[in-house]
C-alpha positions in Angstrom: -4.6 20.8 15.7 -2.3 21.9 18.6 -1.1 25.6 19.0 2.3 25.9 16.8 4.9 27.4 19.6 5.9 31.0 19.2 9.7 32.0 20.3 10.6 35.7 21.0 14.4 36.3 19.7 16.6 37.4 22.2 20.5 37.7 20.9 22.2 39.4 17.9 19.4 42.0 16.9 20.5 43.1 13.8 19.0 46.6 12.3 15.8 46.2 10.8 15.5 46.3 7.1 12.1 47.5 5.2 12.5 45.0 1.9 11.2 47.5 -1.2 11.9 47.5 -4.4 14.1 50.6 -3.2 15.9 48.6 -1.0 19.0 47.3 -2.6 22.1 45.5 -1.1 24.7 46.8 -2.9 27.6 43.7 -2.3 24.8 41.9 -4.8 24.6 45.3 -7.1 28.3 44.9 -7.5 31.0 42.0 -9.5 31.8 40.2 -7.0 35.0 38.7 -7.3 36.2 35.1 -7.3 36.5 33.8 -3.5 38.6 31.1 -2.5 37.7 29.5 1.2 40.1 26.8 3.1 38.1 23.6 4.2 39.1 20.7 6.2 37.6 17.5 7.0 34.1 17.1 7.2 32.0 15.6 10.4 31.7 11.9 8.9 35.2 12.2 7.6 36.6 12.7 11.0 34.7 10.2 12.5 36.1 7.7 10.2 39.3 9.0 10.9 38.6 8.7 15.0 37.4 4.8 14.7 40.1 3.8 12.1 42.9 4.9 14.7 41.0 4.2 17.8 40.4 0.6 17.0 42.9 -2.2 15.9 40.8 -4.9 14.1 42.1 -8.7 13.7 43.1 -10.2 10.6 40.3 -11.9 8.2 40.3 -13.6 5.2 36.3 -12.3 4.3 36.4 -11.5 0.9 35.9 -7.8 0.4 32.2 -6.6 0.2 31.5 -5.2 -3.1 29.5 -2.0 -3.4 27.7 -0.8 -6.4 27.9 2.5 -7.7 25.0 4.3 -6.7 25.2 6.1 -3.9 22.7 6.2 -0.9 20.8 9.1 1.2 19.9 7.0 3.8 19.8 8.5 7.6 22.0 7.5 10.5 23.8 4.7 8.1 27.5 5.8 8.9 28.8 1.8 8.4 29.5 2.4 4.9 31.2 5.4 5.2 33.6 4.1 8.1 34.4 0.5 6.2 34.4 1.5 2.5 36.2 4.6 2.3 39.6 6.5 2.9 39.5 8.0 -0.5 37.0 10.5 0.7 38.7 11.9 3.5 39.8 15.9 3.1 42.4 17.5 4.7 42.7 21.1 2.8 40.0 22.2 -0.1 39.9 24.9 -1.8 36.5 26.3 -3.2 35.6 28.9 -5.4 32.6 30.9 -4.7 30.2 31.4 -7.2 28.5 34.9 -8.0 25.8 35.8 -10.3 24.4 39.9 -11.8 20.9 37.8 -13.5 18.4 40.4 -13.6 14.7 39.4 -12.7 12.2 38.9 -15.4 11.2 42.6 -14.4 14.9 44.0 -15.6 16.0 44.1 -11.6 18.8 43.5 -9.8 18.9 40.7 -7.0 18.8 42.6 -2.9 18.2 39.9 -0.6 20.4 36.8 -0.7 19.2 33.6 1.2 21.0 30.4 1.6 20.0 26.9 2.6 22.5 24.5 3.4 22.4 20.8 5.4 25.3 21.2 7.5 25.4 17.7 9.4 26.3 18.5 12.4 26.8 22.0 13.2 29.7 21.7 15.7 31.7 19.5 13.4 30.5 22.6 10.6 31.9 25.3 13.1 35.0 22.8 12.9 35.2 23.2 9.1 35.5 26.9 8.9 32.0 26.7 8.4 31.3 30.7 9.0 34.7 31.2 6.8 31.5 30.7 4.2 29.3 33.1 5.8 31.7 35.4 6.0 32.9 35.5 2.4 29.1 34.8 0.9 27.0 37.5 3.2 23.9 36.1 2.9 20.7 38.0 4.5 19.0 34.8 5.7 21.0 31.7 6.0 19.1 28.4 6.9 19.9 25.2 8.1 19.5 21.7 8.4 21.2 18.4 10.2 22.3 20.2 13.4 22.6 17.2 15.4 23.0 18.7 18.5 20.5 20.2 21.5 19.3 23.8 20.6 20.6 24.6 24.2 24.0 23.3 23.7 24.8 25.5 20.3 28.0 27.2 20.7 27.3 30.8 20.6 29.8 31.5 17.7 27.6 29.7 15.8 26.0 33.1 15.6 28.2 35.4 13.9 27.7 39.1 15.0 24.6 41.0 12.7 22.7 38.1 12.8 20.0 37.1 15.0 19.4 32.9 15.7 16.5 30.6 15.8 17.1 27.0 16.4 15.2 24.3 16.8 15.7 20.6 17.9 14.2 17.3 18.2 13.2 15.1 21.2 15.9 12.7 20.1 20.1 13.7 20.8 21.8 14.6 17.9 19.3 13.8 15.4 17.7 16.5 13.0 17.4 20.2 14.2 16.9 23.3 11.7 18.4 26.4 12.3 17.4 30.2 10.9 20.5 33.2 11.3 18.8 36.3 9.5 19.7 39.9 9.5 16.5 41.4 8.6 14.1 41.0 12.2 11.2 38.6 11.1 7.6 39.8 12.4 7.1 35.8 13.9 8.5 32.7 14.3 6.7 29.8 14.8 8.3 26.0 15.3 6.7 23.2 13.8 3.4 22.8 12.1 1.0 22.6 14.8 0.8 18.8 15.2 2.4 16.9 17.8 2.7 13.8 15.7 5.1 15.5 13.5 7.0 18.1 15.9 9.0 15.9 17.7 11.7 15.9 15.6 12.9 19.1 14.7 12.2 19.8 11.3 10.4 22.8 10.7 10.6 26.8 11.5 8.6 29.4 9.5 9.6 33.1 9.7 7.3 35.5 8.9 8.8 38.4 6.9 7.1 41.8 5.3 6.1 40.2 2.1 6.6 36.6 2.6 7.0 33.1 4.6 9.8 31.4 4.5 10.1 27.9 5.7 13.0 26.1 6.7 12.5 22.4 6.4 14.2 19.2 6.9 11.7 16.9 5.4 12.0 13.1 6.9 14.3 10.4 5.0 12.1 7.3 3.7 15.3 5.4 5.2 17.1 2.0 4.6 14.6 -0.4 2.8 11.8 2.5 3.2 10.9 1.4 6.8 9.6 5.1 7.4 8.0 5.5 3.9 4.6 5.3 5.2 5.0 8.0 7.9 7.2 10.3 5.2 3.7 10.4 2.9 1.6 11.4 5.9 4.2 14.1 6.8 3.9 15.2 2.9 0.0 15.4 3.2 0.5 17.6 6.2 3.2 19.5 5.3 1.4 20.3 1.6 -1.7 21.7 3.6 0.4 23.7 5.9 2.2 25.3 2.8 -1.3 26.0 1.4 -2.6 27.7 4.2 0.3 29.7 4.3 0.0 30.8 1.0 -3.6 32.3 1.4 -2.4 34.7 3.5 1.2 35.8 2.2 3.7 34.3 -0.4 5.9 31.6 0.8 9.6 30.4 0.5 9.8 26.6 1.0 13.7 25.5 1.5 15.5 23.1 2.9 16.9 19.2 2.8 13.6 18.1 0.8 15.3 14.4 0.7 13.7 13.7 -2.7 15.2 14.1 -6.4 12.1 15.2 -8.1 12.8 14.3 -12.0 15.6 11.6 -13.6 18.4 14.7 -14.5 18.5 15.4 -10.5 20.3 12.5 -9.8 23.5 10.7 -11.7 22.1 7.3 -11.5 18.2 7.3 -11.2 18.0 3.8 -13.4 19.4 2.1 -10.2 17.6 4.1 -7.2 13.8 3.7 -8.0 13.3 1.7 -5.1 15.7 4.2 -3.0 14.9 6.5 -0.5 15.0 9.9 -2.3 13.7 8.3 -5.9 10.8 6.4 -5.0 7.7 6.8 -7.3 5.3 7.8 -3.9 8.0 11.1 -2.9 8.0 12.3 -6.3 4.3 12.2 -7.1 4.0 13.7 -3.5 5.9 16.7 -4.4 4.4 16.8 -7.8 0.9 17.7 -6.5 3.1 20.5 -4.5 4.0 21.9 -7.7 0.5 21.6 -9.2 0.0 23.6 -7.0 1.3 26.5 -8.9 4.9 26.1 -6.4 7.5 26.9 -8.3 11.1 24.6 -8.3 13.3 27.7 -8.7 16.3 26.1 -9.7 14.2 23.5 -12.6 12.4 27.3 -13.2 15.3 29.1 -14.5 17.5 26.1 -15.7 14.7 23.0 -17.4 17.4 20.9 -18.9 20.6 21.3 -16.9 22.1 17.9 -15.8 25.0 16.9 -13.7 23.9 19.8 -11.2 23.4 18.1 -7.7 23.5 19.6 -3.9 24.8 15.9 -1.9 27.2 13.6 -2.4 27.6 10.5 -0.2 30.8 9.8 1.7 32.0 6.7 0.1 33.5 5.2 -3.2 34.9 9.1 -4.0 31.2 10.0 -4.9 32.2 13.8 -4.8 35.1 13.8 -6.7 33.4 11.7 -9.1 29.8 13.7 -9.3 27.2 10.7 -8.3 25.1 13.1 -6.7 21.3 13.8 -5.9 20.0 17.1 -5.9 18.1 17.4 -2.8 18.0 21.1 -1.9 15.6 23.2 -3.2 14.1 26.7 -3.0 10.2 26.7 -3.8 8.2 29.4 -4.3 4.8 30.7 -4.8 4.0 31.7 -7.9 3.4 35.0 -6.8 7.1 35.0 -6.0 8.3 34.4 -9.9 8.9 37.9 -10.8 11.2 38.5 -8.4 13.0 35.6 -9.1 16.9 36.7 -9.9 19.0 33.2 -9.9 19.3 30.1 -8.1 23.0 29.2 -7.6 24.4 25.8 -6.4 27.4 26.6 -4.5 28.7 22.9 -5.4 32.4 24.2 -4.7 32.1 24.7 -1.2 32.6 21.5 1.6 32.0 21.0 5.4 29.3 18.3 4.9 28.1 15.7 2.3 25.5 18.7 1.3 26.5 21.7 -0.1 24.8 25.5 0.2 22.6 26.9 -2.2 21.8 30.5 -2.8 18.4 32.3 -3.8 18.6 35.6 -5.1 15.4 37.9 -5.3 14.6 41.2 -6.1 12.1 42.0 -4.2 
């Protein structure tokens, strides 16, 4: 097992914060009111837009394709979304944030506030007002998946000021990449898991904080007819020992685009999608023996039998404005973790990619 690279944090130092039980943020302490933030077009949107005005095609008389319903979380599959659909296309959007007061089991109020959110593309997110959402949500950790673009080539308002950047990218251009902005300085950052095999692409930085890990993942899409099915269960095997170890030494917090839907009520069609990437029998019993485990599915955790509750939508056949979503977002935890557990919230209200954000609050 290869050294796991260490990076030293050079821009947007924000004060350092001891996380106590004493230590409350008081925005989360407070009612929060109801926030409404402008959106415009997301990054496969515009793209659409681009080739449809960019390109005259010639007359045919091929009958139209048909499509079915169910909706797809393939990678790098944007022919779809460029034939099949106009409907989707957003100019203006209004969203309304959601805010919770939940108490832990403990009778506590919630003082750190993290968010995970696949961003697909983080200049065409910077395009979308994407820090309009920062701004009006104040996390303390925000993470992200689906940069698609060189860690050295990040605009630097990407970083708003209090926050402190870590971004990581893949061997291949525009393809993957995770992203960490936190307020509170970690003790260590570390990118990947310590095996070249799987550190090529970009998908993994763990920050180590006081009293806990948290990982930022993008875990790898099966893809298109499950080509990379195979190599997504060896990354799983991996990736679950890598959690473990982690957890001997400290408690963890596991987020990110996990790129499965782990029971039937966390996806609108699961009847159809069995053999789809995201749905197949060998992702879910691979993040089943993660929650053997004793990890904890934060969201399923506080809500057991909540449906119609999902995190992406794909672009085509109005699969938004319709709900035939997948809920692939999660925050896990250790079970060490649970009594500081305030609320999971699915921010489903807020565009600027096919994924939307979702918020962990702990009271720790």
């Amino acid at each position: 097992m290869s050294k796991i690279t260490k990076l030293k944090a050079t821009q947007n130092v924000a004060p350092k914060r001891n996380l106590t039980k004493n230590d409350t943020n008081e925005d989360n302490n407070k009612s929060k009111p109801i926030i409404t933030i402008e959106d415009k077009t997301d990054e496969k949107s515009i793209n659409k837009l681009e080739i449809k005005k960019g390109k005259k095609r010639n007359a045919s008389t091929s009958p139209v394709k048909k499509i079915k319903k169910t909706s797809s979380i393939e990678e790098n599959d944007n022919t779809e979304n460029i034939e099949e659909s106009t409907n989707e296309i957003k100019q203006i959007a209004q969203m309304i944030l959601k805010t919770s007061d939940r108490l832990s089991c403990k009778g506590e109020k919630s003082n750190l506030k993290l968010v995970s959110w696949n961003i697909n593309g983080i200049r065409a997110w910077l395009t979308n007002h994407g820090l309009k959402y920062i701004e009006q949500e104040q996390p303390d950790i925000i993470c992200f998946q689906e940069l698609k673009c060189d860690k050295d080539k990040i605009p630097s308002e990407a970083t708003p000021i209090g926050y402190k950047a870590f971004w990581l990218s893949g061997d291949q251009a525009g393809y993957s990449g995770v992203g960490l902005l936190t307020k509170i300085d970690p003790i260590d950052v570390k990118f990947g898991i310590g095996i070249v095999e799987h550190d090529t692409e970009g998908r993994i930085i763990t920050a180590e904080y006081d009293k806990f890990y948290l990982v930022v993942s993008y875990i790898p899409n099966s893809g298109r007819k499950l080509v990379r099915l195979a190599y997504r269960q060896k990354f799983n095997q991996v990736f679950h020992t890598y959690l473990k170890e982690l957890d001997k030494k400290k408690p963890v917090i596991w987020c990110g685009d996990l790129n499965v839907s782990h029971q039937s009520i966390d996806l609108a069609n699961p009847k159809t999608n069995t053999k789809n990437a995201g749905f197949t029998k060998e992702e879910r019993d691979d993040f089943s023996k993660i929650l053997a485990d004793g990890f904890i599915d934060s969201f399923r955790y506080l809500y057991p039998d909540k449906r119609d509750i999902y995190t992406y939508w794909a672009y085509f056949r109005n699969a938004r404005q319709r709900n035939i979503g997948w809920r692939l977002d999660y925050f896990i935890l250790s079970p060490n973790l649970q009594e500081y557990l305030c609320d999971v919230i699915i921010q489903n209200n807020v565009y600027g990619s096919d994924h939307c954000p979702i918020v962990l609050l702990l009271a720790v």
